[in-house]
N, C-alpha and C positions, 0 to 999 in steps of 0.2 A: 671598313665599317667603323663607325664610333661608338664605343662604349656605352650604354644608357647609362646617364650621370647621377641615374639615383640607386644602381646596381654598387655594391657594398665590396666587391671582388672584380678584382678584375680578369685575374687568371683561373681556370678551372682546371684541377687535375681527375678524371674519371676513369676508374679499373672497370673493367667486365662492359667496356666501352661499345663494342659491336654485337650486343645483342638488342633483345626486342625494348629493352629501355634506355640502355645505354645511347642507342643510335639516337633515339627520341630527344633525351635527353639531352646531347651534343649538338642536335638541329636546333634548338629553344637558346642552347644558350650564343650557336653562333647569330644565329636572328637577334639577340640582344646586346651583340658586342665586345663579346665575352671571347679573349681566348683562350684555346681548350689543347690540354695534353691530355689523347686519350692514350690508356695503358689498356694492352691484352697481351694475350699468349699466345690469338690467334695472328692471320695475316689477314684480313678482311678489310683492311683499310678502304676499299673500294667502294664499301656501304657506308661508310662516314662521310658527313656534309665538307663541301670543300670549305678550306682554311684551319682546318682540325690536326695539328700537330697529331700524326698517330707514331707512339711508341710501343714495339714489342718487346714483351717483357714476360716474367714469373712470379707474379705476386707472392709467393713463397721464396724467392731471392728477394731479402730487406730493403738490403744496401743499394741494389739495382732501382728498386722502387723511392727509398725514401730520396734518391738521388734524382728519377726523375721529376719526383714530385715539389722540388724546390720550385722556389718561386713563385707558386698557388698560395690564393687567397682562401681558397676552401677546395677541399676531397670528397669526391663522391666516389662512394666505394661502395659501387654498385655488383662486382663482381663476385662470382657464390654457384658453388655448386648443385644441380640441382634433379631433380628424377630424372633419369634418362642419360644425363651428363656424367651421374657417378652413381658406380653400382656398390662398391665395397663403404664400409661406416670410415674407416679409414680416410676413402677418399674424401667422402665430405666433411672432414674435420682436418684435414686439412688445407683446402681452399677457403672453408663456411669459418673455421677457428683461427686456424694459423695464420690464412691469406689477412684476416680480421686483424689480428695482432700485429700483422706489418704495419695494415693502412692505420691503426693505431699511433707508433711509431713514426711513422712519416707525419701524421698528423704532428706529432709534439717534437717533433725537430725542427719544421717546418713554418711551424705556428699557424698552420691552415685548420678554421672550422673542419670538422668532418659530419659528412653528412651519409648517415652509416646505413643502406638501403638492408632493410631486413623481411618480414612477412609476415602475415595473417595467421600461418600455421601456428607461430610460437606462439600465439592465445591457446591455442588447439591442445598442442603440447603442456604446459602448463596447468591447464583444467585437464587433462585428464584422457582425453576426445582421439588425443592423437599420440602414436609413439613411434614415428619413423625417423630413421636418421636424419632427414633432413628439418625436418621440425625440431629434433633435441639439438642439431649444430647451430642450427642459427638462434637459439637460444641461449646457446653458451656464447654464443658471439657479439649477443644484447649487454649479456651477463658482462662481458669485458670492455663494452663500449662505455657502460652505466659505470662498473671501477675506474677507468680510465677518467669520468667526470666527476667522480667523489676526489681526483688526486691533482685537477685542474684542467681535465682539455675540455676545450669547447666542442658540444657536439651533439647532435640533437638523433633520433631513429626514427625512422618511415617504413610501415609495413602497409606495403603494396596488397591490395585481396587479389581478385583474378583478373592479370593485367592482357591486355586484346591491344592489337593495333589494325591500321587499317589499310596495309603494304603486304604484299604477296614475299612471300618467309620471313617477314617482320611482323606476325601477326599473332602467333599462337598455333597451338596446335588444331583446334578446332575452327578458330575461322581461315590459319591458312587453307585448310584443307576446305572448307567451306567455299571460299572463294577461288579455288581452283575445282570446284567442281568435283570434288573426290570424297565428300562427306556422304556418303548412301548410308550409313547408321549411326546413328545417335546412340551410346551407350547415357543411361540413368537422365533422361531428361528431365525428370521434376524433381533432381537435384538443386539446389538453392545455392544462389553466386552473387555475388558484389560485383559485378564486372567493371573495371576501371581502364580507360582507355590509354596505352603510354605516353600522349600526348600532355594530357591531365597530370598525368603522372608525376611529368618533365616538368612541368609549371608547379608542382606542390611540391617536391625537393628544390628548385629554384628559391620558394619562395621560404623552404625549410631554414637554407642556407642564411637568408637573406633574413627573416624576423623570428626563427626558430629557436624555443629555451633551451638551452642547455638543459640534457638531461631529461628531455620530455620525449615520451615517443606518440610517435602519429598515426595515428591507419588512416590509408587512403581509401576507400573504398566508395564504390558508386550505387545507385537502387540497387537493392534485391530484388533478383528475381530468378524465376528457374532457367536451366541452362537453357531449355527446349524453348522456351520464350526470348532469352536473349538471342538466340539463333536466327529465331525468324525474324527480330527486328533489322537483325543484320543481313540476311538473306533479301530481302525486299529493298533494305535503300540500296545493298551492292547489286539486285535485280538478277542473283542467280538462284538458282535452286536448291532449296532446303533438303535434310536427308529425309528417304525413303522408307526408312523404316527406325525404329528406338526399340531399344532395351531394358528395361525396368533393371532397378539400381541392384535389387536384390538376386536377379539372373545374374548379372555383369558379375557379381562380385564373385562369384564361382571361377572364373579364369583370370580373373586380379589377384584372386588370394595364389591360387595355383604358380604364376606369373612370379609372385613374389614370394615364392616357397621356394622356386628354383634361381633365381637370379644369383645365385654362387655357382650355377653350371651355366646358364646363358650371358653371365655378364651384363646383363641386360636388368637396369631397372625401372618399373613402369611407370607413367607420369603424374599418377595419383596412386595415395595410398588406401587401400580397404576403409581405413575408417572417415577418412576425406571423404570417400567416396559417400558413402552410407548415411554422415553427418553430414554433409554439405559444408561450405563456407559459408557462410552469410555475416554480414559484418556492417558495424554504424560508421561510415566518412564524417559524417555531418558537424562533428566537431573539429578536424584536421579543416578541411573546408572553411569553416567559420573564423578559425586562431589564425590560419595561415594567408587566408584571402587569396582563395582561388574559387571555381566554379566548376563543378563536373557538365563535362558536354553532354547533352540528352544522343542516346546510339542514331536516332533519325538523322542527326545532321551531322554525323561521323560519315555516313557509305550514301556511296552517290554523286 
């Protein structure tokens, strides 16, 4: 495949490669001629587009990373611990902080842009709204991408709102279960969500890379709307059936908060936080969309 000759890189290095954006991401760029060293921990290579150099690795081993990241033109350091993936604060300060501080590093040995995937929550965090561990890591991990561009690397942040795809376990946790048919409750339906498709996603860090300021961060995010209404958009073009029954947000939160009152005995922590929950997401794209020159796909002509 040939290069797109107005594509600015030509090699991509991606951490956190085989998840619901990473994959997305890696499809977008082999479609443009890009080729890709993707870096995980896992062995999942299987869900990566063919032609995709897949490396396993330890984003918390430097040297191993900043080694395979030679010869990238730009880093997408998409990889980041997240509810469900890591229960103890610990754990996610060091994949969300320290994993950060490598791809830092390999960034500025390497002289590869980085394009440093972050989220919606750090607004949340920040104001006030939110106080979970994973909202404060990835904020400290803003916090060192933005030092790291007061000292000279190039490198812009993208914070993703609520990312969906439209592939059976590449989806999310509601519409995979949605489109397998195993959604019968809706917890907090008239919750409010940006929902952003990973597709979209892949194309606005592409393009982050490619006319992105240093030092400017971006929210991706798509219309607001409530979860229960995104659902059914998606329920209808995938042609399966919606859940059965919903929850009002303020029921729910009684077994969230419980959930994560114990998660030091169950190891287990829950995919939203109480006050995620309660506050909702909701969030403005329209200017990451406008500076970066992409378009969000309306969900009708996502499923189907």
């Amino acid at each position: 495949m040939v290069t797109d000759p107005s594509m600015s890189f030509k090699h991509a290095f991606v951490t956190g490669a085989t998840g619901i954006v990473g994959v997305a991401l890696c499809r977008k760029l082999i479609e443009m001629g890009v080729s890709i060293t993707a870096y995980s921990r896992g062995t999942k290579a299987a869900v990566l587009p063919i032609g995709v150099d897949h490396v396993q690795g330890d984003i918390l081993d430097r040297d191993d990373l900043v080694a395979s990241a030679s010869g990238s033109g730009v880093i997408f350091h998409v990889a980041a611990a997240v509810h469900g993936s890591a229960s103890t604060y610990e754990e996610f300060e060091q994949m969300n902080v320290l994993g950060t501080q490598n791809a830092i590093r390999a960034a500025l040995e390497t002289g590869a842009k980085l394009v440093h995937v972050s989220t919606v929550n750090v607004e949340g965090f920040r104001n006030g709204s939110l106080a979970d561990p994973y909202a404060a890591t990835k904020s400290m991990a803003e916090d060192l991408v933005i030092g790291a561009v007061a000292n000279g690397l190039d490198a812009v942040i993208v914070r993703p709102a609520s990312v969906f795809g439209n592939e059976t376990g590449k989806s999310g946790l509601l519409v995979d279960r949605l489109l397998a048919g195993s959604l019968k409750v809706l917890p907090a339906p008239s919750r409010c969500i940006s929902p952003v498709w990973s597709d979209d996603l892949a194309i606005a860090l592409i393009r982050a890379a490619e006319v992105g300021i240093s030092g400017r961060v971006y929210t991706v995010a798509g219309p607001t709307m409530s979860t229960g209404d995104f659902l059914k958009l998606v329920a209808r073009g995938a042609d399966v059936r919606g859940p059965i029954l919903t929850i009002p947000a303020v029921v729910f939160a009684v077994p969230l908060r419980i959930a994560w009152w114990t998660k030091a005995l169950t190891r287990w922590t829950p995919p939203v936080s109480v006050e995620s929950l309660m506050n909702g997401s909701a969030h403005d794209g329209a200017s990451a969309e406008a500076e970066l020159g992409f378009a969000y796909t309306p969900i009708s002509k996502i499923f189907g």
